[in-house]
C-alpha positions in Angstrom: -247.1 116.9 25.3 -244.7 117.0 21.9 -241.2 116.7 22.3 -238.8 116.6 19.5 -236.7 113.6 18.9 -232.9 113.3 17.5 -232.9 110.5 15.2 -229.2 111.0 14.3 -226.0 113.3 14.2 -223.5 114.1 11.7 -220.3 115.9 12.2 -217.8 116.6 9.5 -214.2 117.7 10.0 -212.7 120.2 7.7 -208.9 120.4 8.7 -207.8 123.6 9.4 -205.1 123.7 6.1 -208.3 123.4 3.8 -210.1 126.0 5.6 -207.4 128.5 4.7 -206.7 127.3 1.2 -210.7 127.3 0.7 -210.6 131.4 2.2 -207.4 131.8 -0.2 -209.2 130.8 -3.5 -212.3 132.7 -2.4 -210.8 135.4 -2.1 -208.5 135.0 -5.7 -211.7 134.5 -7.4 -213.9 136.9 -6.2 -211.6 140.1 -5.7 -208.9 139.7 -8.5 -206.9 142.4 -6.8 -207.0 140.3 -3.4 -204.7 137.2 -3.5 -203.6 136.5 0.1 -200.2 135.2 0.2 -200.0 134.2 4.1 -202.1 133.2 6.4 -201.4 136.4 8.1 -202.7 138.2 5.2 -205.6 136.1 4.7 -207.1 136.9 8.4 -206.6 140.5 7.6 -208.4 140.6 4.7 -210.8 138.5 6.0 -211.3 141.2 8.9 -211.1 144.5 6.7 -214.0 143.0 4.3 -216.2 141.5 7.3 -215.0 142.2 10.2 -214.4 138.5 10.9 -211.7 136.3 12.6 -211.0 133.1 11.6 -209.7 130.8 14.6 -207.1 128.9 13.7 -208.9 125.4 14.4 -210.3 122.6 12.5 -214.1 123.7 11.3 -216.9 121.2 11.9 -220.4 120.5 10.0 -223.3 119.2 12.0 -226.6 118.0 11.2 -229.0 116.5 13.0 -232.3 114.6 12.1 -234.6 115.4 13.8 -238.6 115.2 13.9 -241.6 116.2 16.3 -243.4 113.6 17.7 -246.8 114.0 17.1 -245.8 114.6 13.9 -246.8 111.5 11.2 -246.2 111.0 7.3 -249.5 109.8 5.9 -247.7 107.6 3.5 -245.4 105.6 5.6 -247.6 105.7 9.2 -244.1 107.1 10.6 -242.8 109.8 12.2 -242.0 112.6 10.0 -238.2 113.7 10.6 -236.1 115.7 8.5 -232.1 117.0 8.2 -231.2 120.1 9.5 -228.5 121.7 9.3 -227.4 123.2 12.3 -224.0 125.5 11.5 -220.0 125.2 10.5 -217.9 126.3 13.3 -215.1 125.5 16.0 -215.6 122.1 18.1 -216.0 124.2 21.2 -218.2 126.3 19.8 -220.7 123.6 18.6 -220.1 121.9 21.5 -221.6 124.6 23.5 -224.2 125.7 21.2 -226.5 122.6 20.2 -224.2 120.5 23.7 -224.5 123.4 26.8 -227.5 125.3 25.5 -229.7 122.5 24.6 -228.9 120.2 27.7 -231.9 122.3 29.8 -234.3 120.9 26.7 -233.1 117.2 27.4 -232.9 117.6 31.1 -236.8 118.6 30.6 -237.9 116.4 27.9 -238.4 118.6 24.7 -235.7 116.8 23.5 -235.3 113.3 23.4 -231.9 111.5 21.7 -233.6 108.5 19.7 -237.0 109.4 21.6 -235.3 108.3 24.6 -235.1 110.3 27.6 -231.9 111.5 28.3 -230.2 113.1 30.9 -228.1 116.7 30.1 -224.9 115.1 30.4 -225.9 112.3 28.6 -227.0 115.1 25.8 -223.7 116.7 26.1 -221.2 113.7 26.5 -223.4 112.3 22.6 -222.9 115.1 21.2 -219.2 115.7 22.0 -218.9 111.6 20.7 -220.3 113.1 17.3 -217.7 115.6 17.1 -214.8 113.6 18.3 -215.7 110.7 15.7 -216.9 113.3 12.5 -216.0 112.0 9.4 -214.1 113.5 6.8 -215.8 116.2 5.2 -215.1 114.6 1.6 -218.3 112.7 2.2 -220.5 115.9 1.7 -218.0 118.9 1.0 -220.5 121.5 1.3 -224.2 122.3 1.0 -225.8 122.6 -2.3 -227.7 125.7 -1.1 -227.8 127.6 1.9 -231.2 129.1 2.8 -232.4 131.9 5.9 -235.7 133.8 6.4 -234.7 137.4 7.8 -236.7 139.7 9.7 -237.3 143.0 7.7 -235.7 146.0 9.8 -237.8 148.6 11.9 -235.5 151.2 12.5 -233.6 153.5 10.6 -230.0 151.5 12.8 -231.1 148.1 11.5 -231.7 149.2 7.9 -228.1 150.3 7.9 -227.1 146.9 9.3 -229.2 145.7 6.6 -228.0 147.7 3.7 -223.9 146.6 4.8 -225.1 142.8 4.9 -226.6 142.9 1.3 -223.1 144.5 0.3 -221.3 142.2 2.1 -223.6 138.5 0.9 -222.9 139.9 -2.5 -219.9 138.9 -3.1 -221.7 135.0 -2.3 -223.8 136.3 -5.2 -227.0 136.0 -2.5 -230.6 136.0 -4.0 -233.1 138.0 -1.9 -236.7 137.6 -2.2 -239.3 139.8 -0.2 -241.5 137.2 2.0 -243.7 137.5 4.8 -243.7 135.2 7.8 -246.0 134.8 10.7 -247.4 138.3 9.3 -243.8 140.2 9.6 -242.4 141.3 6.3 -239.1 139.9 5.4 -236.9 138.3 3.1 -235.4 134.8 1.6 -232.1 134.8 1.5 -230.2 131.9 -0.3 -226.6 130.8 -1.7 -225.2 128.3 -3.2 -221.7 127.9 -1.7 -218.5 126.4 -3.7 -217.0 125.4 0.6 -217.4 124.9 3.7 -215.3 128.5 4.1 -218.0 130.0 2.1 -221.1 128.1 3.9 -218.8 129.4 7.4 -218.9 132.8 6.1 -222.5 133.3 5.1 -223.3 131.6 8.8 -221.4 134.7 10.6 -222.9 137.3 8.4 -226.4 136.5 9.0 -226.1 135.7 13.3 -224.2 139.0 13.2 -227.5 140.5 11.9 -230.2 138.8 13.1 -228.6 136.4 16.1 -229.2 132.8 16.6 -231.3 131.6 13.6 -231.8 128.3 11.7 -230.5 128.1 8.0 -231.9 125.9 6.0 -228.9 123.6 4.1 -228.9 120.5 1.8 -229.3 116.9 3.3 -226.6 115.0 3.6 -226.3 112.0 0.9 -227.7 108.7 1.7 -223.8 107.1 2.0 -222.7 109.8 5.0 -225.6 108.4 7.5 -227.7 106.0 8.6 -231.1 107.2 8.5 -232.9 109.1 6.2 -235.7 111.9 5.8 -239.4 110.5 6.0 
């Protein structure tokens, strides 16, 4: 049976002061008549455009390498593995997202850390090590691009929700591009973001529509980790 194997994390910290002065100059620059002068006017904005809260917590970036096992590059004979970027959020948050919720997988053996089985709260306790020790996010400020397949809507209540997110990922300038996948009818939807504020933001706007989903981000650069893409 296949099992997928962590081959390495990577948490970034983004102190909570450069969340909010990232927020601040998206804001400036993309509504001219917007300039938040306060924090306190900065998390209402924030809510009347998106109906979002920002916590008032450090953010964190984690990716994980990670591969299947019965999967093998030609080339090298190895395993193939890849980066993937798995979201920008509060500690807690990804602590309970990719810790909590995927200890059942390592408990079980779908997921193995280094191919290795592990226990959940040996899952849970690396994972939380990866946040406590993240690195600044200097190393990799942002993705280069931010890419998610969405599920065309069915019914006249999603197309609405539809219509309000392509208002809303405009002003992240999104592309859309109509693409079908496992013979449903959707659509690409990519950015590039100037922040991790701006990466956070396009995160919320897309689980708000279509829940729990993998985006697609940029690898980290070979100087941030240990082991890279085959």
């Amino acid at each position: 049976m296949s099992y997928d194997i962590v081959y390495e994390q990577l948490a970034l910290r983004v102190p909570e002061e450069d969340v909010v002065q990232q927020a601040c100059t998206f804001f400036k620059e993309r509504f001219n008549h917007t300039d938040p002068q306060s924090t306190s006017e900065l998390k209402q904005a924030l809510y009347e455009r998106y109906g979002l809260t920002l916590r008032a917590e450090d953010l964190f970036m984690l990716h994980m390498l990670i591969g299947s096992s019965n999967l093998v590059d030609t080339e090298t004979n190895k395993r193939a593995r890849s980066w993937q970027f798995c979201g920008v959020n509060t500690f807690n948050h990804l602590l309970v997202r990719y810790g909590c919720d995927w200890s059942a997988a390592a408990e079980s053996g779908e997921v193995k850390l280094n191919g290795r089985d592990t226990k959940a709260e040996g899952w849970i306790r690396a994972l939380r090590n990866t946040l406590n020790l993240a690195k600044a996010y200097g190393v990799m400020p942002y993705c280069r691009s931010l890419e998610v397949w969405l599920k065309a809507p069915l019914d006249t209540s999603k197309q609405t929700l539809l219509d309000e997110l392509k208002i809303r990922l405009s002003d992240l300038e999104a592309t859309w591009k109509e693409r079908q996948r496992f013979g449903d009818d959707g659509f690409d939807v990519a950015i590039k973001p100037k922040s991790a504020f701006e990466m956070w933001l396009f995160q919320q706007l897309i689980n708000r529509y279509q829940g729990k989903c993998w985006i697609n981000g940029s690898e980290p650069p070979y100087h941030a980790v240990k082991k890279h893409s085959i």
